[in-house]
TORKOL-4160 file (C-alpha; in steps of 0.2 Angstrom, whole numbers, padded with zeros to 4 digits, m for minus):
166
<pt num="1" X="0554" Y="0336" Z="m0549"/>
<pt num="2" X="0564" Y="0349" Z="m0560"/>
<pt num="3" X="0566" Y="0366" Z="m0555"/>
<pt num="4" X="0562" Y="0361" Z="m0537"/>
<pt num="5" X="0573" Y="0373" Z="m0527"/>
<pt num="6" X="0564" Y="0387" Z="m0536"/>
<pt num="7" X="0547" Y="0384" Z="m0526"/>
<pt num="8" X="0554" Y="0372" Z="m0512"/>
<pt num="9" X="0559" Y="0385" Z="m0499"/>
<pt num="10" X="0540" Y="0396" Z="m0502"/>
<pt num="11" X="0534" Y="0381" Z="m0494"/>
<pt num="12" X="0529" Y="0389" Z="m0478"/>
<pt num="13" X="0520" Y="0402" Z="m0489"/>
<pt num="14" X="0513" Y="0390" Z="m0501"/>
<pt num="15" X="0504" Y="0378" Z="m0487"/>
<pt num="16" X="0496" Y="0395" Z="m0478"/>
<pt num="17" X="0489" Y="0401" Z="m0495"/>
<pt num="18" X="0482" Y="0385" Z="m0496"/>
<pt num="19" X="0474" Y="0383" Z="m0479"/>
<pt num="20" X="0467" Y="0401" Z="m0482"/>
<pt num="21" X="0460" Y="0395" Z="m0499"/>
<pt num="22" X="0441" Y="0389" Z="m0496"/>
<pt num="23" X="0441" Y="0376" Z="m0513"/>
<pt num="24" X="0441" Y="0358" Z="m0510"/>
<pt num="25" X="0451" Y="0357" Z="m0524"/>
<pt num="26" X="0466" Y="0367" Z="m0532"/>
<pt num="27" X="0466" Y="0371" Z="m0551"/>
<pt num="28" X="0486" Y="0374" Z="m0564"/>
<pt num="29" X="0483" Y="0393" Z="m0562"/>
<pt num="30" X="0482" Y="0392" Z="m0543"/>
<pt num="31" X="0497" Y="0382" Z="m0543"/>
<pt num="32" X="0506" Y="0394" Z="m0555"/>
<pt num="33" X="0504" Y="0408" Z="m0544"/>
<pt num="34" X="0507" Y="0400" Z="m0529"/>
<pt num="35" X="0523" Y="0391" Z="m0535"/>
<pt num="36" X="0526" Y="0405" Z="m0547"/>
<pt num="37" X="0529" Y="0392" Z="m0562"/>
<pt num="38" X="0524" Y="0390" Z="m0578"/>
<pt num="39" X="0510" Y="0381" Z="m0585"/>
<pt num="40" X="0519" Y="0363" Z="m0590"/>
<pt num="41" X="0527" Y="0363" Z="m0572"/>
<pt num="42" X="0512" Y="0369" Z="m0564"/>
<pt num="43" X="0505" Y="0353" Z="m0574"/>
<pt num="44" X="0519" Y="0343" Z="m0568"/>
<pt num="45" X="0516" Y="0348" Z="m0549"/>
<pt num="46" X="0499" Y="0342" Z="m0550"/>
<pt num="47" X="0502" Y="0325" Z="m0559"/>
<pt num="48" X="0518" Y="0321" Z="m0544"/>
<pt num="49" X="0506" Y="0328" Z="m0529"/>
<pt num="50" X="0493" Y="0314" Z="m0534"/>
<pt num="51" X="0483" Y="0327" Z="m0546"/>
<pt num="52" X="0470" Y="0323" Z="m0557"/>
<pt num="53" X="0462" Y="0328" Z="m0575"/>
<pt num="54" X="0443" Y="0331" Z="m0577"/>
<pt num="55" X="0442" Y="0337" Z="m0596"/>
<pt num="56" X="0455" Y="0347" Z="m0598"/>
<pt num="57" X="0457" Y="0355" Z="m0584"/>
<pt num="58" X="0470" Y="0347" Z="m0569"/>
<pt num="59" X="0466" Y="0347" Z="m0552"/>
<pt num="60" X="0470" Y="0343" Z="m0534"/>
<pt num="61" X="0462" Y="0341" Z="m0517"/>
<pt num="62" X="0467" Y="0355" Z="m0508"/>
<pt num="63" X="0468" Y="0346" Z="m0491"/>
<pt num="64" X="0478" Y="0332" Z="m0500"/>
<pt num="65" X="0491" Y="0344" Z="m0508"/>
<pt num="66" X="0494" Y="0352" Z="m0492"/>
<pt num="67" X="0498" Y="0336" Z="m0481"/>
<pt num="68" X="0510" Y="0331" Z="m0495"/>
<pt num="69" X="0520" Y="0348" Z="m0496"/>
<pt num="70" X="0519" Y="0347" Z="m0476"/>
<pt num="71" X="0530" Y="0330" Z="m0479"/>
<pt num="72" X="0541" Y="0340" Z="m0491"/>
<pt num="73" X="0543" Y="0352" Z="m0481"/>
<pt num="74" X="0548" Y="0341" Z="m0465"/>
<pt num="75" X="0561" Y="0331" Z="m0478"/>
<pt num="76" X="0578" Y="0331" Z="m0479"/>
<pt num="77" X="0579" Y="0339" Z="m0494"/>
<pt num="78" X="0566" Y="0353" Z="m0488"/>
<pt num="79" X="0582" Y="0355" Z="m0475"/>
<pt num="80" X="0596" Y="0355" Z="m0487"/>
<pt num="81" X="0591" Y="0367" Z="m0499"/>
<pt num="82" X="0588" Y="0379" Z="m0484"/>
<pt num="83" X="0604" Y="0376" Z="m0478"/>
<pt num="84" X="0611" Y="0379" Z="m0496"/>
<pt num="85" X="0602" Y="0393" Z="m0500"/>
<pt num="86" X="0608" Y="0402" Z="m0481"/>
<pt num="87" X="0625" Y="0397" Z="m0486"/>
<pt num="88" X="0623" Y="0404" Z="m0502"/>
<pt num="89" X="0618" Y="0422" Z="m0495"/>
<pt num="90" X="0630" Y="0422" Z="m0481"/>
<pt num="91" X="0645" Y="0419" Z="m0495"/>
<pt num="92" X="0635" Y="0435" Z="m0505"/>
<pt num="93" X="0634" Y="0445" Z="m0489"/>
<pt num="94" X="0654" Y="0441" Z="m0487"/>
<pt num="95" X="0659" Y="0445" Z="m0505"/>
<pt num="96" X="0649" Y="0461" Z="m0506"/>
<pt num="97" X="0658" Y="0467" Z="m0490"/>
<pt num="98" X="0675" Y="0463" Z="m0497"/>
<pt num="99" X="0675" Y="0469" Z="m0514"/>
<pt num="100" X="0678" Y="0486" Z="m0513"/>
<pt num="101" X="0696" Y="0481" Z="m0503"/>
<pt num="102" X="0696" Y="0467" Z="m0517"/>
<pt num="103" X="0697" Y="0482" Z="m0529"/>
<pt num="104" X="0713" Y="0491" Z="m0521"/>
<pt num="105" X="0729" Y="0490" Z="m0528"/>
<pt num="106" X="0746" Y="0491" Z="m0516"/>
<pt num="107" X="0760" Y="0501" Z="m0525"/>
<pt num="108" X="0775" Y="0490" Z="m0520"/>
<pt num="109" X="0793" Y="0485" Z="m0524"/>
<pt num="110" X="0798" Y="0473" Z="m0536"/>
<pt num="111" X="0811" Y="0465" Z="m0521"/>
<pt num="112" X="0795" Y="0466" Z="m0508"/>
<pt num="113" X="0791" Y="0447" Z="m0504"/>
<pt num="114" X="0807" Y="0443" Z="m0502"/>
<pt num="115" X="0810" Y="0456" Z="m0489"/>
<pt num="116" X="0817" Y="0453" Z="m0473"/>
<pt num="117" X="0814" Y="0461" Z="m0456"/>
<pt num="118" X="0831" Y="0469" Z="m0458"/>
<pt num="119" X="0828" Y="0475" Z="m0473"/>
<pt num="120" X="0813" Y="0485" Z="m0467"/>
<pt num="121" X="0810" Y="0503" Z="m0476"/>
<pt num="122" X="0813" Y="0518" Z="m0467"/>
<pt num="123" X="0798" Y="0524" Z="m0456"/>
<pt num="124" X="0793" Y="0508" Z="m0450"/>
<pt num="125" X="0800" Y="0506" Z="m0431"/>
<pt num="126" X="0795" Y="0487" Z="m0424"/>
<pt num="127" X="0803" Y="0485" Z="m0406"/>
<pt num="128" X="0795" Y="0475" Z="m0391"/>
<pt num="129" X="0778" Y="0480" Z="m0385"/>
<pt num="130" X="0780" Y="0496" Z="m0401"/>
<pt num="131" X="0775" Y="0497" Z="m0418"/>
<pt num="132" X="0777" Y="0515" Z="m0428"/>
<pt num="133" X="0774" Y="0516" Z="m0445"/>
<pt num="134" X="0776" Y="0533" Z="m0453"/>
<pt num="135" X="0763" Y="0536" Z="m0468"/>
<pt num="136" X="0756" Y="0550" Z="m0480"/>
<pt num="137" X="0741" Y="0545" Z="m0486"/>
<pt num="138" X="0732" Y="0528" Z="m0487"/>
<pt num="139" X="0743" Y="0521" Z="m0501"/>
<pt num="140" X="0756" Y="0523" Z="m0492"/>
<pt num="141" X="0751" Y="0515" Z="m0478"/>
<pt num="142" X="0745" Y="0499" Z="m0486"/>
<pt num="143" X="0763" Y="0497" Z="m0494"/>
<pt num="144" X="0770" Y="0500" Z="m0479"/>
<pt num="145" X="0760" Y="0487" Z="m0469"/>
<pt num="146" X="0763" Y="0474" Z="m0484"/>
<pt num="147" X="0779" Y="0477" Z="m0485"/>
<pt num="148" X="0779" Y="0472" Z="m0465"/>
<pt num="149" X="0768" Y="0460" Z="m0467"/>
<pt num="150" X="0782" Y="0450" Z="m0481"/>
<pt num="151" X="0795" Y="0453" Z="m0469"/>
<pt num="152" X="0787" Y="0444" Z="m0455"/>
<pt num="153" X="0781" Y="0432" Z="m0466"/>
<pt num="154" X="0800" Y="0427" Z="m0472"/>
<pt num="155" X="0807" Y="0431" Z="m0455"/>
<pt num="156" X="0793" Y="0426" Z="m0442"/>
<pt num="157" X="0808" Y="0419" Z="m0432"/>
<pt num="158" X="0816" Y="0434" Z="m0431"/>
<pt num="159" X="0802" Y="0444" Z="m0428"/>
<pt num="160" X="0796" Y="0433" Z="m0413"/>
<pt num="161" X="0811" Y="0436" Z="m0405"/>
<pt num="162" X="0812" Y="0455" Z="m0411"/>
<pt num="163" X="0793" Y="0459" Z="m0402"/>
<pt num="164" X="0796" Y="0447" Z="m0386"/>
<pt num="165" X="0816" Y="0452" Z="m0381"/>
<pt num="166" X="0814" Y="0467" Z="m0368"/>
């Protein structure tokens, strides 16, 4: 059924409003506004979930329509586009929290990942069990720890032995 995982996760809400619904029988309007579709898919809903035409009007039983989007909503795909749709807002969720530090930009040296923990600047002081890093302002700072951050990266050795030897 196209456009299925526009509808398939109101499912829940879909089958209540149903079972509050006192009709024997469910007409392509009720189905738009429960599905929130247009009129050709609302069609197409009610030819897959056993619907029927009397004149021109389409139709379902109501107690019939609800048992098949019960079996719907129990499938697998019911399950996956839940999970996809979580996953989906989680990763949202994630990228709206990290974009304003997406936005930053880290003044640095041209030479800065091929620094070396020797080679640190003034004002940063790495010894074991003490790290000091001197800064005015918050550019400064985030240079600075990039700037440490290369050097451990391209000297992790070194640094090991740096922040263990006492």
């Amino acid at each position: 059924m196209p456009a299925k995982s526009q509808w398939i996760l109101r499912l829940p809400y879909i089958i209540e409003q149903l079972r509050a619904l006192p009709s024997p029988v469910i007409d392509r309007p009720v189905v738009e506004e429960l599905f929130q579709v247009g009129r050709r898919q609302a069609i197409y809903l009610l030819k897959s979930f056993a619907g029927f035409q009397s004149g021109k009007t389409f139709l379902a039983g109501r107690l019939a329509l609800i048992e098949q989007l019960e079996r719907v909503q129990g499938g697998q795909e019911f399950r996956e586009e839940h999970r996809r749709r979580s996953r989906f807002a989680e990763d949202l969720a994630r990228n709206r929290k990290l974009a304003p530090g997406k936005k930053i930009e880290i003044p640095a040296a041209e030479d800065v990942r091929d620094r070396r923990l020797a080679g640190l600047p003034a004002g940063i002081h790495l010894k074991p069990g003490e790290l000091k890093i001197e800064f005015s302002g918050t550019g400064d700072l985030l240079k600075r720890l990039f700037e440490l951050s290369q050097a451990i990266l391209n000297d992790y050795g070194g640094f090991q032995k740096m922040v263990e030897d006492e």
